[in-house]
C-alpha positions, 0 to 999 in steps of 0.5 A, a space after each residue: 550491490 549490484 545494478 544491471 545496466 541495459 543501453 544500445 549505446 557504449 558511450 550511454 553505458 560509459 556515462 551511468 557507470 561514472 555517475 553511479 561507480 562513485 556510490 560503491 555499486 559493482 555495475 553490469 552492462 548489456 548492449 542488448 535487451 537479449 544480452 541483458 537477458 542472457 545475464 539474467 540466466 545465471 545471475 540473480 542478485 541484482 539490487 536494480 535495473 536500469 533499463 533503455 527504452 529504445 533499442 533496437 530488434 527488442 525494446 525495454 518494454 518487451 525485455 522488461 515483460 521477458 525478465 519478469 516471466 522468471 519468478 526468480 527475477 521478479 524481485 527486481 526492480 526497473 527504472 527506464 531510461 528515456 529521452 521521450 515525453 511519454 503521453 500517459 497511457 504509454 507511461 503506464 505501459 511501462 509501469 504494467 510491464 513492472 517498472 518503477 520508475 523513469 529517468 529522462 534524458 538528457 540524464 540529471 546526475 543526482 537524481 539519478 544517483 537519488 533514486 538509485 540510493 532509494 530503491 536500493 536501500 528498500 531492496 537492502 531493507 526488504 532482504 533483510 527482513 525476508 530473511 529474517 522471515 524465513 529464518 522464523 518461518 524455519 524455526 516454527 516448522 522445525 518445532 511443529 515437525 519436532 512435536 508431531 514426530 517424537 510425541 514428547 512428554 507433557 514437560 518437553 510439549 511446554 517447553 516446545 511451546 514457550 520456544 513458539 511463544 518466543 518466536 511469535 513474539 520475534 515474528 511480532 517485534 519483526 512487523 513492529 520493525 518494519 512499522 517503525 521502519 516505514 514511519 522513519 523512512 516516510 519522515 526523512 523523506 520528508 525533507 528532501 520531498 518539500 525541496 524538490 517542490 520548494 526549488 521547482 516552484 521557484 524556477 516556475 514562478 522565476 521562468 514563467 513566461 521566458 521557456 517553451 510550453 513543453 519546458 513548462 509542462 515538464 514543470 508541472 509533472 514534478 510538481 504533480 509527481 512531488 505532491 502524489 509522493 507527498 501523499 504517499 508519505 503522509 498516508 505511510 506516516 498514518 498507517 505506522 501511527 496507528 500501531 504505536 497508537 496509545 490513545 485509551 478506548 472509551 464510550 464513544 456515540 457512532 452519531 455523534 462522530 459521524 455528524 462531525 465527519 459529515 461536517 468535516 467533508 461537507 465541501 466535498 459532499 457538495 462538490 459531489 451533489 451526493 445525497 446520504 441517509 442516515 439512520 441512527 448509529 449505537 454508542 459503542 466502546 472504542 477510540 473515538 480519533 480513530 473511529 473517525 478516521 474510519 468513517 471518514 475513509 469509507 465515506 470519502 472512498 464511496 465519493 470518490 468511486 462514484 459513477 460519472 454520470 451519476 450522483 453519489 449515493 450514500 445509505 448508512 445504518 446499523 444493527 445489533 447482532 449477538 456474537 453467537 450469529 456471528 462467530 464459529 469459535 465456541 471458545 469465545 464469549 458468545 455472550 456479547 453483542 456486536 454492531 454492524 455499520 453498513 455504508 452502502 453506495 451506488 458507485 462503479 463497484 468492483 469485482 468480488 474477487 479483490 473484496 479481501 484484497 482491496 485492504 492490503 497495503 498499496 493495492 489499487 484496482 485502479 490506476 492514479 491517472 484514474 482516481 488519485 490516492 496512495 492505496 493505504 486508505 481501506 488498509 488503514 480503516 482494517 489496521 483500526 478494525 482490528 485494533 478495536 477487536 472487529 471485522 471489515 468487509 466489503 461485498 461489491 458487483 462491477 456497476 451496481 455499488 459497494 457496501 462496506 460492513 463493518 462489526 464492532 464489539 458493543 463493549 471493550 473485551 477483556 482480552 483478544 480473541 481470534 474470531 473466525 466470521 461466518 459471513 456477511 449476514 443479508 439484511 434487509 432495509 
């Protein structure tokens, strides 16, 4: 694998490669942001960059921003290098520009060789996996075009067919991999995580009071980094549970799991001064740990993008609405009924434009230093929709509240059906 590295200094440039030659990587260094960019134009393959703020005539930050104008460099990563303290708004410049990450100088040895070996191995992991991909995307297209071309008998068609039914369950056992994969990296670690904050606590508690205040805040930003990450982690290992998740529907009362998700956040509705009204929820059939996780996702999610200047508040009611409103497929049993539980609240709100976007894996319309989370929540509360064969919707303006809109089935259906939803339908209260 190979790692560009970016530094004004020949000595700097000296140091990493001795630290990292002895991991097997083939390193590249440039004395120059423009001479890193030169590189750049006829090497592609690079597993990461290593990238010195300070340079003279182009900093890291404006070469970073230059490397990443390229779609075909796009994919990889950059971790800075600086002897500076960043405030965090400068920080977050870094991270805007595409960054990953930072390494201060002085430059600790293995945590430097630690982080490389991570975003290495997610590099390695994520090639394998696109190729994959590709090599599937490639199958189905062949067996698409080859149907469309050569008009083949009824006996080739079902033949054609079953290869596509093969492939999809290889595209299926492919996303069940990468689950399986999240979860065990999330759980490994674990490990390394609880000794980085294990030992830093130590040295904090042993030299408290004996270093500078700006030793002692450095302190205080691992361990406020080690406990986001810690986060992280957690919410990685919920959100690949919940594929592998062989807990058995049953009747489940909406009220009644409610009231105990109310009981459960209580403090923090206090904390909040936030007022909620609830009106009566239906009974319906599904996984009532996962229900739960649910409400609580959205209710915690409203308290938490709330106005500052304003108390939460937090409107919840239901109802019924027969499959035929709801759906366009004709082929799906219309004869059902289907309840929509509406969360409304009176938050910042958000910009129509991400109402789909907001339930995609780690995405986040706001920085951390903003509002803390790890952008997994509402992509779990989509992974349990699905799961019980329903939708989830969010409809929000910039300053004027969120309302989520979520639609399950009255009753467990016999078999999964693709439905495509007409829309939000306006209720009036």
């Amino acid at each position: 694998m190979k790692i560009l590295v970016v530094d004004d200094r020949e000595d700097n440039l000296f140091s990493i490669e001795t630290i990292l030659e002895k991991d097997g990587y083939t390193i590249v260094k440039a004395l120059s942001g423009r001479a890193a960019l030169k590189i750049l134009l006829n090497q592609h393959d690079f597993t990461l960059i290593l990238m010195d703020v300070q340079m003279p005539d182009m900093n890291g930050f404006e070469t970073a921003s230059l490397i990443y104008q390229r779609d075909k460099l796009k994919h990889i990563p950059i971790i800075f290098i600086t002897a500076h303290n960043y405030e965090e708004e400068k920080m977050f410049e870094g991270y805007k520009m595409g960054g990953v990450d930072f390494i201060y100088k002085p430059i600790n040895p293995e945590l430097m060789r630690f982080k490389v070996s991570v975003f290495a191995e997610i590099f390695q992991k994520n090639a394998q996996l696109l190729q994959q991909e590709k090599k599937l995307i490639a199958a189905n297209a062949n067996l698409a075009r080859e149907i469309e071309e050569r008009k083949l008998s009824e006996e080739k068609v079902k033949q054609l067919n079953l290869q596509l039914l093969k492939n999809n369950e290889q595209l299926k056992n492919t996303v069940e991999e990468l689950d399986r994969f999240a979860y065990v990296a999330s759980h490994d670690l674990q490990e390394p995580l609880r000794k980085i904050m294990l030992f830093s606590n130590k040295v904090t508690v042993q030299y408290k009071d004996k270093v500078d205040k700006e030793i002692e805040a450095q302190l205080q930003k691992i361990a406020k980094a080690s406990s986001r990450m810690q986060q992280l982690v957690n919410d990685l290992l919920k959100f690949s549970r919940h594929t592998q998740d062989i807990e058995g529907f049953e009747e489940t009362s909406l009220d009644l799991l409610l009231q105990e998700v109310l009981s459960d956040i209580e403090h923090e509705i206090i904390h909040k001064q936030a007022k909620l009204e609830v009106k009566e929820l239906p009974t319906v059939w599904g996984i009532p740990s996962q229900i739960r996780q649910l409400f609580q996702n959205i209710i915690s999610n409203s308290l938490k993008f709330s106005k500052p200047d304003c108390a939460p508040e937090i409107t919840i009611y239901s109802e019924k609405i027969p499959a035929s409103k709801l759906i366009r497929d004709v082929t799906a049993p219309l004869n059902i009924y289907y309840h929509r539980i509406y969360f409304k609240d009176n938050g910042i709100g958000f910009d129509p434009k991400y109402a789909k976007e907001i339930f995609v894996v780690f995405k986040r319309l706001h920085s951390y230093h903003e509002f803390e989370g790890t952008g997994i929540g509402l992509s779990i509360c989509k992974k349990i929709v699905d799961r019980h064969n329903g939708f989830i919707e969010a409809d929000s303006k910039p300053g004027e509240g969120t309302t989520f809109i979520i639609t399950l089935p009255e009753f467990m259906l016999q078999k999964e059906v693709e439905f495509k939803p007409i829309g939000v339908i306006e209720n009036n209260m």
